[in-house]
C-alpha positions, 0 to 999 in steps of 0.5 A: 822491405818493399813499399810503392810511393805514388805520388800526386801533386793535388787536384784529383777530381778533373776527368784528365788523362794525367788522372785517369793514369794515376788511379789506373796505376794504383789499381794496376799495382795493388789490385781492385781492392784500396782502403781510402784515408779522408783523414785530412779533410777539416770540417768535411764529412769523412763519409763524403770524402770517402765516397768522392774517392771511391768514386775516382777509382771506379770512374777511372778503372770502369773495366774493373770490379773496384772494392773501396773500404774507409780507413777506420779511426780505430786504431786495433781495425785500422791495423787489420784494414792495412793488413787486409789491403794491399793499396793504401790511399791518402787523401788531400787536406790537413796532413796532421790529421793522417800524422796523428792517426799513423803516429798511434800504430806501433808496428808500421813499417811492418804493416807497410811491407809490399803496400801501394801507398797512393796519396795527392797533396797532404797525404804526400808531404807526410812520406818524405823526409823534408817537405813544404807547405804553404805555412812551414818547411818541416822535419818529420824524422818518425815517419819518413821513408823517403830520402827527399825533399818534397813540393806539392801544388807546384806552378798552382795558381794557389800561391803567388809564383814569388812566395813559391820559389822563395819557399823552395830555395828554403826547402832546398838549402834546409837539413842535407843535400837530397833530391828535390821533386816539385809536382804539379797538380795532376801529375805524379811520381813513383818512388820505391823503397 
């Protein structure tokens, strides 16, 4: 099995060369054709986040004919979108919300066979086998595909610097030893499984 991680660390939106490189590199992996999830945005208007998305694919590749589609909340569609799309993206936000939707599809793994799952901030934590957060260090065994130990928003002026490293020498003495990657907003990692 084949899947593509692309890891964001948050704050998408600033036209920077981090960002531009970023969704370059998705529509590079997987082609000009993405299915956007805005699950994660609470108390926003999924139509919104789904056309600010769009809209950071097509600003960033303006050489390219980019072809954004929304995730359906309809778990049988959803299952065909993944099977149609080759890149995957995940929004920022509530990241329950993309756990509570991906939780209902039987066969995921399968589905996920040679994807470009491309995420920022809430849709990356839901990928790794222990994560933080700014509430909890968390276990998500069902759903993890890769083997560490994530850190988004890493060096944000969001969270005191004092509540941050506290937070990560928790994370890396929780469960077993596995590497810890700490990402900044505007940057991004790969990993392949």
């Amino acid at each position: 099995m084949m899947i593509k991680f692309l890891l964001h660390g948050w704050v998408t939106s600033p036209r920077t060369e981090k960002n531009k490189k970023f969704f370059q590199h998705v529509v590079k992996e997987g082609g000009n054709k993405v299915l956007i999830f805005p699950f994660a945005q609470k108390n926003r208007d999924y139509d919104l986040q789904f056309e600010l998305d769009s809209q950071k694919f097509i600003d960033n590749n303006p050489d390219l004919d980019i072809e954004c589609a929304m995730a359906s909340n309809d778990i049988g569609v959803l299952v065909e979108q993944i099977r149609e799309y080759k890149s995957l993206y995940f929004c920022g936000g509530k990241w329950s919300q993309h756990i509570d939707i991906l939780q209902q599809i039987n066969n995921l793994e399968e589905l996920l066979e040679n994807k470009i799952i491309s995420w920022n901030s809430a849709g990356s934590v839901i990928w790794a086998k222990y994560y933080y957060t700014e509430f909890i260090t968390d276990v998500l065994e069902w759903l993890w595909y890769l083997d560490i130990k994530m850190m988004v928003h890493w060096l944000s002026q969001k969270y005191p610097w004092k509540f941050v490293l506290e937070n990560l020498e928790k994370l890396k003495d929780y469960g077993e030893d596995l590497p810890v990657y700490t990402i900044r907003e505007q940057e991004y990692e790969v990993f392949q499984v």
